[in-house]
C-alpha positions as a Markdown table, in Angstrom:
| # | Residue | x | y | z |
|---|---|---|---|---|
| 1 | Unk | 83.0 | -38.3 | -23.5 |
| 2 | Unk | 84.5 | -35.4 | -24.8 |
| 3 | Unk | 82.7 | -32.2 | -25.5 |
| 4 | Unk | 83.7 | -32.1 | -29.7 |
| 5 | Unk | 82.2 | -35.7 | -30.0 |
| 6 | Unk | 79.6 | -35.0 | -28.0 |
| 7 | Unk | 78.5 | -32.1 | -30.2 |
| 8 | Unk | 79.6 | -34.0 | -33.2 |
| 9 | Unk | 76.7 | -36.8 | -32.2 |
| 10 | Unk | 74.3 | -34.3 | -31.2 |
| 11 | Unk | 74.5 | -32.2 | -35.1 |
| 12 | Unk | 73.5 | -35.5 | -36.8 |
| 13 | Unk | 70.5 | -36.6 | -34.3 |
| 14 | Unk | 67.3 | -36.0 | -35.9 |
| 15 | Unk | 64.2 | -37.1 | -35.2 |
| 16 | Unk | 61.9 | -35.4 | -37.1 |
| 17 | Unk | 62.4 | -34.5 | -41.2 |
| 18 | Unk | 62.2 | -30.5 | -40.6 |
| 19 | Unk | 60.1 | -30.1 | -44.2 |
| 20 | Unk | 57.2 | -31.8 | -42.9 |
| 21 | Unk | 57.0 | -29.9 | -39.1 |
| 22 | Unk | 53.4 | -29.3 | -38.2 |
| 23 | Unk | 54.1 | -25.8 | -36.7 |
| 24 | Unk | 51.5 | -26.1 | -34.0 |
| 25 | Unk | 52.9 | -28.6 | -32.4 |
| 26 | Unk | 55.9 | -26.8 | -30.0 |
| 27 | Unk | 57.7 | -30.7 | -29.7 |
| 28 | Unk | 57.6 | -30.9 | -33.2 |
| 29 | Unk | 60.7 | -32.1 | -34.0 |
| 30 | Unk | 60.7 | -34.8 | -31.0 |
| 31 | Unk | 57.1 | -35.7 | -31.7 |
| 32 | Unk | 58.3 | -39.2 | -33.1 |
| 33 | Unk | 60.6 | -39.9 | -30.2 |
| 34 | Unk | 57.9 | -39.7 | -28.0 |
| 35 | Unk | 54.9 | -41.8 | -29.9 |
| 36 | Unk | 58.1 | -44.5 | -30.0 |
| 37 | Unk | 58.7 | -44.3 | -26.4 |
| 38 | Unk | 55.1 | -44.2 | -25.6 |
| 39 | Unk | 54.7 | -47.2 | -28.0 |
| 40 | Unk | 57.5 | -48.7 | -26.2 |
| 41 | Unk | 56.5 | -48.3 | -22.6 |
| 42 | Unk | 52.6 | -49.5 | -23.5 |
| 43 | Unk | 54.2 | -52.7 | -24.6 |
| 44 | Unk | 56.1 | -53.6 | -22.0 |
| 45 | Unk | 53.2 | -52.7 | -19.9 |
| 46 | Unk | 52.7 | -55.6 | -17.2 |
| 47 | Unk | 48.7 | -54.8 | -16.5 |
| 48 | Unk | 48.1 | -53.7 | -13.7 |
| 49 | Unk | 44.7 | -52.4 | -12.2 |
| 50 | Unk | 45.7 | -49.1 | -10.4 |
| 51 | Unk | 47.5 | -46.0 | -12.2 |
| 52 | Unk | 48.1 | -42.6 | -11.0 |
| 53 | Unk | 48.1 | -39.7 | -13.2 |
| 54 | Unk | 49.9 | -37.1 | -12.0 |
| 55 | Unk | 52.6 | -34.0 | -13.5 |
| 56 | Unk | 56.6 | -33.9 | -13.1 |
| 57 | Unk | 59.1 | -31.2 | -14.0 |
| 58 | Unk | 62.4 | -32.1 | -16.2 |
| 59 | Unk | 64.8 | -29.3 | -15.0 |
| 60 | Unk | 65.8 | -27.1 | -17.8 |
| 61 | Unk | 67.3 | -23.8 | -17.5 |
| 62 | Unk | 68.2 | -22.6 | -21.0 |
| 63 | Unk | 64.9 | -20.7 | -23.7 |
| 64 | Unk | 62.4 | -22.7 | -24.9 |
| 65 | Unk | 59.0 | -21.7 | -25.5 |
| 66 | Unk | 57.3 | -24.8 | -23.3 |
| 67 | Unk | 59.3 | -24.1 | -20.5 |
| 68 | Unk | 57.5 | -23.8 | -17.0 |
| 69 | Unk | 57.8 | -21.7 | -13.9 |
| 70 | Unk | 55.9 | -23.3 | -10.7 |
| 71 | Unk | 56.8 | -21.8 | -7.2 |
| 72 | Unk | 57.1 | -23.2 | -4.4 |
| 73 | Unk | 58.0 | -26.6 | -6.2 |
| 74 | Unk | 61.4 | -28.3 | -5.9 |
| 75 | Unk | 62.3 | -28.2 | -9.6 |
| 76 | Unk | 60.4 | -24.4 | -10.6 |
| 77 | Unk | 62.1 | -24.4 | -14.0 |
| 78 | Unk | 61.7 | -26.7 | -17.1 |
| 79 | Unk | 59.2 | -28.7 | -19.0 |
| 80 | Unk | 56.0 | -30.1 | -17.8 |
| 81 | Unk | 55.5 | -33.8 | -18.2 |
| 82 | Unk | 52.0 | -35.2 | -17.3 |
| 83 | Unk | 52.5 | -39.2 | -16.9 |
| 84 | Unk | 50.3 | -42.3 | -16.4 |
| 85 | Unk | 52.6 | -44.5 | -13.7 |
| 86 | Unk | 51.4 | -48.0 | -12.0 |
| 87 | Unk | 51.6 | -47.8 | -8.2 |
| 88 | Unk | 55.5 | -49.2 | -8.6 |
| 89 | Unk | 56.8 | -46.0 | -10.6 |
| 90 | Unk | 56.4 | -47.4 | -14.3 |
| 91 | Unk | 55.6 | -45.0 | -16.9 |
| 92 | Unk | 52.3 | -46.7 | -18.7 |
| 93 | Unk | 52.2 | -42.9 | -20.9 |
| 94 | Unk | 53.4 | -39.5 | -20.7 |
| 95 | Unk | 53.0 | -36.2 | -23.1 |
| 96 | Unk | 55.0 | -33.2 | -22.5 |
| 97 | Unk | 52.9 | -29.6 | -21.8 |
| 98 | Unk | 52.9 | -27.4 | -24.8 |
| 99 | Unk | 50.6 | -24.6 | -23.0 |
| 100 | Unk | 47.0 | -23.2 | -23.1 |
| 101 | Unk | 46.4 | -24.9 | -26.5 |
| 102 | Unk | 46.9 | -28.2 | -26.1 |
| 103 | Unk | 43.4 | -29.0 | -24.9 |
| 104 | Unk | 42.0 | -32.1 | -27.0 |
| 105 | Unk | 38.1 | -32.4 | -25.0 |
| 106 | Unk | 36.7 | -28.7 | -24.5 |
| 107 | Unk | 34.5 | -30.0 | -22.2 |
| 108 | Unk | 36.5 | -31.5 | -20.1 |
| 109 | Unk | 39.2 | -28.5 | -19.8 |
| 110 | Unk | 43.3 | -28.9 | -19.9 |
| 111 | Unk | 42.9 | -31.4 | -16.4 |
| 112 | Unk | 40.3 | -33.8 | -17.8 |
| 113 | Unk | 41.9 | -33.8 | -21.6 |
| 114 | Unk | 45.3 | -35.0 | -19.5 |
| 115 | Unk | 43.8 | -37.3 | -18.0 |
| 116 | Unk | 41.6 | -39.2 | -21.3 |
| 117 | Unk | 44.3 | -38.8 | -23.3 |
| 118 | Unk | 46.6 | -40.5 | -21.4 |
| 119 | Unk | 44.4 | -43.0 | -20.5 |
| 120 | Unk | 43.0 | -43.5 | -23.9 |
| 121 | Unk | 45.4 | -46.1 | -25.9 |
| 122 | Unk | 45.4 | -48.7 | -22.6 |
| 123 | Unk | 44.6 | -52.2 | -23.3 |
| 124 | Unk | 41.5 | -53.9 | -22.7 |
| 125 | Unk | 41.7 | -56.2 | -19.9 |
| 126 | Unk | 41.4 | -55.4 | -16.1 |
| 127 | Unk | 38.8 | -52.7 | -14.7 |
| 128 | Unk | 41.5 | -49.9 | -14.5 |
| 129 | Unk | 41.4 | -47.5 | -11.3 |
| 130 | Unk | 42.8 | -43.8 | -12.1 |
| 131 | Unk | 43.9 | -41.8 | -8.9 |
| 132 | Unk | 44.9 | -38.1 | -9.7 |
| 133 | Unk | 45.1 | -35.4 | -7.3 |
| 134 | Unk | 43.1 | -32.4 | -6.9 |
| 135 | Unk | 44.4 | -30.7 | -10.2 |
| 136 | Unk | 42.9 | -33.2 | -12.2 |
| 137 | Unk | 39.4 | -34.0 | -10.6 |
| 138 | Unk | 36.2 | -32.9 | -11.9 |
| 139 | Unk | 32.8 | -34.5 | -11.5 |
| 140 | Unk | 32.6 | -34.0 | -15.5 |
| 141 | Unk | 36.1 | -36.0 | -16.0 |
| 142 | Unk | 34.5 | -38.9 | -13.4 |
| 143 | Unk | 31.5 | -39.4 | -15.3 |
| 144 | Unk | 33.8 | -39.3 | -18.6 |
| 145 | Unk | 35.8 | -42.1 | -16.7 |
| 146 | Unk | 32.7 | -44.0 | -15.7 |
| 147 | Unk | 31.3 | -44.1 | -19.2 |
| 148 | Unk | 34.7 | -45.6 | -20.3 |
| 149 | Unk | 34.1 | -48.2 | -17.4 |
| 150 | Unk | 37.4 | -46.8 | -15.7 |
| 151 | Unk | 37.2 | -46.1 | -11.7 |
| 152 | Unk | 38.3 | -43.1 | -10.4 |
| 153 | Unk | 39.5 | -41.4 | -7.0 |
| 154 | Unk | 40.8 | -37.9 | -6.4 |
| 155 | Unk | 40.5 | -34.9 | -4.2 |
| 156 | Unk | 38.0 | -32.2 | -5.3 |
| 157 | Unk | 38.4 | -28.8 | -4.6 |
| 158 | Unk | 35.8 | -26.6 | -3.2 |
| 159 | Unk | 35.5 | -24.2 | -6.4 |
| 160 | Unk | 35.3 | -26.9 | -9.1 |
| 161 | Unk | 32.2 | -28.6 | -7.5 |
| 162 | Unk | 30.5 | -28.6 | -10.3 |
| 163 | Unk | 27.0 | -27.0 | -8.5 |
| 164 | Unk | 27.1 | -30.5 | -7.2 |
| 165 | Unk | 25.2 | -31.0 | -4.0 |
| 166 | Unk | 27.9 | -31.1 | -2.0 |
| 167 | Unk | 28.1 | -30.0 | 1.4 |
| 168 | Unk | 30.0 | -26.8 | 1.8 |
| 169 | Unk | 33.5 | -26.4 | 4.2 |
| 170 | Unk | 32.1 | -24.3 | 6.6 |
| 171 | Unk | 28.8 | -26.1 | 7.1 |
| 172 | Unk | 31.2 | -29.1 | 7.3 |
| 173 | Unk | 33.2 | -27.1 | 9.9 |
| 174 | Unk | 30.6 | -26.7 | 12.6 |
| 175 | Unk | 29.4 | -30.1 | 11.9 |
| 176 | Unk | 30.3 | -32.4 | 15.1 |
């Protein structure tokens, strides 16, 4: 394709009516691309009992306000994308990181609103298991999950305990 009709198809793609932006939201103007494909994916959903929560970068170089930096990782630049996938790589849900506001449960924290928010427009019909990694687990966000009559498995880390009685690593250590 060439670059003039390229830019000629992107000037007249809207999503979004630019009157009616709700300025705290930072996706704004692709807000209703993303309910439709949401919408779209839920519907097409084959039902399956395990799903995995987890994050994935979209590589982006340019200025944007949402755009990430994470060491270490093999995409460190570009937008955050939190996504509910079935153990074969469909997306079930997904909502793009806006930052430190976008928690929805104070409670729960930005790792436990992720997780019920994605999890929170799924049909009723099998006992859905959620796995998430360490990130995401809590013991307040598994009782959340249990009260919802989802199962959950994840890796807990040693500072987000919750005082739960939980044996400590170095007692664990000189445990034979």
């Amino acid at each position: 394709m060439a670059r003039d009709r390229f830019e000629e198809i992107m000037r007249y793609m809207h999503f979004a009516d630019n009157s009616k932006l709700d300025q705290h939201d930072k996706y704004a103007k692709l807000r209703p691309l993303f309910v439709h494909l949401n919408a779209a994916f839920l519907a097409s959903f084959c039902q399956e009992d395990s799903l995995c929560v987890d994050e994935s970068m979209v590589p982006y170089y340019g200025r944007h306000g949402c755009k990430q930096f994470i060491r270490g990782e093999p995409i460190r630049f570009g937008y955050k994308v939190w996504s509910l996938n079935t153990s074969l790589g469909y997306m079930v849900q997904f909502e793009a990181y806006q930052g430190k506001g976008s928690v929805t449960q104070a409670a729960l924290g930005l790792r436990g609103s992720v997780v019920i928010d994605l999890t929170k427009l799924l049909p009723t019909g099998p006992s859905y298991k959620i796995y998430f990694d360490n990130f995401f687990t809590s013991p307040t966000l598994l009782d959340s999950l249990a009260q919802r009559g989802f199962g959950a498995t994840g890796t807990v880390r040693a500072n987000r305990t919750d005082k739960c009685p939980v044996i400590t690593p170095e007692v664990l250590k000189k445990q034979p």
